[in-house]
C-alpha positions as CSV (number, residue, x, y, z in Angstrom):
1,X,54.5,113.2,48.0
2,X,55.1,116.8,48.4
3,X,57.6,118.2,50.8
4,X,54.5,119.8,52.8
5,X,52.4,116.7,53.0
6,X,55.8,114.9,54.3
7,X,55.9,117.7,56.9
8,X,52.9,116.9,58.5
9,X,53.1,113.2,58.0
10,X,56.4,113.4,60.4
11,X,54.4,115.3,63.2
12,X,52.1,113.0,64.2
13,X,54.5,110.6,64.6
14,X,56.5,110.3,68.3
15,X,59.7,108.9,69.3
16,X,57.9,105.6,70.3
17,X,56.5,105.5,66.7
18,X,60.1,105.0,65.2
19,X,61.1,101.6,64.4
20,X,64.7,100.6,62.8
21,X,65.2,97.5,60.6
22,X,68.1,95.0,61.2
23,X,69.5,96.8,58.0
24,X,69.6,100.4,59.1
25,X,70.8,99.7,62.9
26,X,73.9,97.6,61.2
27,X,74.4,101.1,58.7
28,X,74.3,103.9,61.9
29,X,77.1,101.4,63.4
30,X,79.0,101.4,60.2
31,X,78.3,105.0,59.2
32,X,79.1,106.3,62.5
33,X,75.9,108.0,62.7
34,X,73.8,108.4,66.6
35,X,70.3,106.8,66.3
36,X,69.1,109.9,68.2
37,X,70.6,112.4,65.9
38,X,67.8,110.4,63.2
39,X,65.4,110.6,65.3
40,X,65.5,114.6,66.2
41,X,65.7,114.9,62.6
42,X,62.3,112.8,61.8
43,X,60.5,114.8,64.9
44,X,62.0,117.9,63.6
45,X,60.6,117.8,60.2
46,X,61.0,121.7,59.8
47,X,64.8,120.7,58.5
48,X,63.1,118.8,55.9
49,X,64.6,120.1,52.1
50,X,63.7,117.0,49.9
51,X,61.2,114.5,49.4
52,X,62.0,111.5,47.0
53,X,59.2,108.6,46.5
54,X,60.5,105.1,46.0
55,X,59.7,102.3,44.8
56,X,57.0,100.3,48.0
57,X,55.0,97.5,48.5
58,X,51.1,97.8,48.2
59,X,49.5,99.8,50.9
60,X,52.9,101.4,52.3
61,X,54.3,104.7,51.6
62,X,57.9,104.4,51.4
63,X,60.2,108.0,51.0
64,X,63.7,109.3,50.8
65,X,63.9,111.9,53.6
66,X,66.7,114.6,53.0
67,X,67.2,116.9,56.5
68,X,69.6,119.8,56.4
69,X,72.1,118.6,59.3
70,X,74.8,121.8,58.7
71,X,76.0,124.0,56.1
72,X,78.3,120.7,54.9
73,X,76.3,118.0,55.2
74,X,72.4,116.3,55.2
75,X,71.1,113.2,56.0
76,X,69.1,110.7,54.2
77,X,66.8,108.5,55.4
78,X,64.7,106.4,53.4
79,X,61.9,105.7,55.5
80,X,58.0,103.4,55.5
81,X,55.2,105.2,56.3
82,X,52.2,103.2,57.9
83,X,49.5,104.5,60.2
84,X,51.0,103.5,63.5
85,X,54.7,103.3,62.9
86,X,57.8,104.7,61.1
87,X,60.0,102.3,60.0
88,X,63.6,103.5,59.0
89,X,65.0,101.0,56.5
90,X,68.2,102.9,55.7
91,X,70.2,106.3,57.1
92,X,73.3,107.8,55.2
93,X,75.1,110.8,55.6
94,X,76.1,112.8,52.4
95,X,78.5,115.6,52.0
96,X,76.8,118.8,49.8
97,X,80.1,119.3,48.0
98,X,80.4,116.1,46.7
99,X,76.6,116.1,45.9
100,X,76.9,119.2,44.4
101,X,79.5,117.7,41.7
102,X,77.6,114.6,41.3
103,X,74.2,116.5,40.0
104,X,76.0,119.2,37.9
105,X,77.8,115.8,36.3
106,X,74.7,114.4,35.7
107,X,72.7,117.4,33.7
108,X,75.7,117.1,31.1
């Protein structure tokens, strides 16, 4: 999916559209990551930088969301897309520099 299409996939979802899995609430506890700061990102899809798609079940759309959270740092949420709801399976926080090294290492 382009990062466009993503874009206006996000806004015509609401806050009451959002669902978490057993899976992602356990990671925001252990990441130490606020379930509203996901949410702002997913209704603020304008901090959108990257769209990854990944491997789904028939009839579901499933992406890796990438939102620019600072200068430092984004956050990844791998997310389902279905008409009525957005189900967020996963949410990490990653660290640009870090990144950075890992996908230089990786064109070698």
């Amino acid at each position: 999916m382009e990062l466009e299409e993503a874009r206006k996939r996000l806004k015509c979802y609401t806050k009451e559209h959002i669902r978490w899995t057993p899976h992602a609430e356990v990671r925001l506890l252990q990441r130490g990551i606020p379930k509203e700061q996901v949410e702002q990102a997913l209704l603020d899809s304008e901090r959108l930088l990257e769209v990854i798609d990944q491997i789904s079940r028939p009839g579901e759309t499933k992406l890796k969301l990438v939102f620019d959270q600072s200068g430092a740092r984004s956050l990844i949420v791998v997310s389902v897309f279905s008409e009525k709801v957005l189900k967020v399976v996963t949410v990490i926080m990653r660290y640009r520099k870090w990144y950075d090294k890992v996908k230089k290492w990786q064109k070698k």
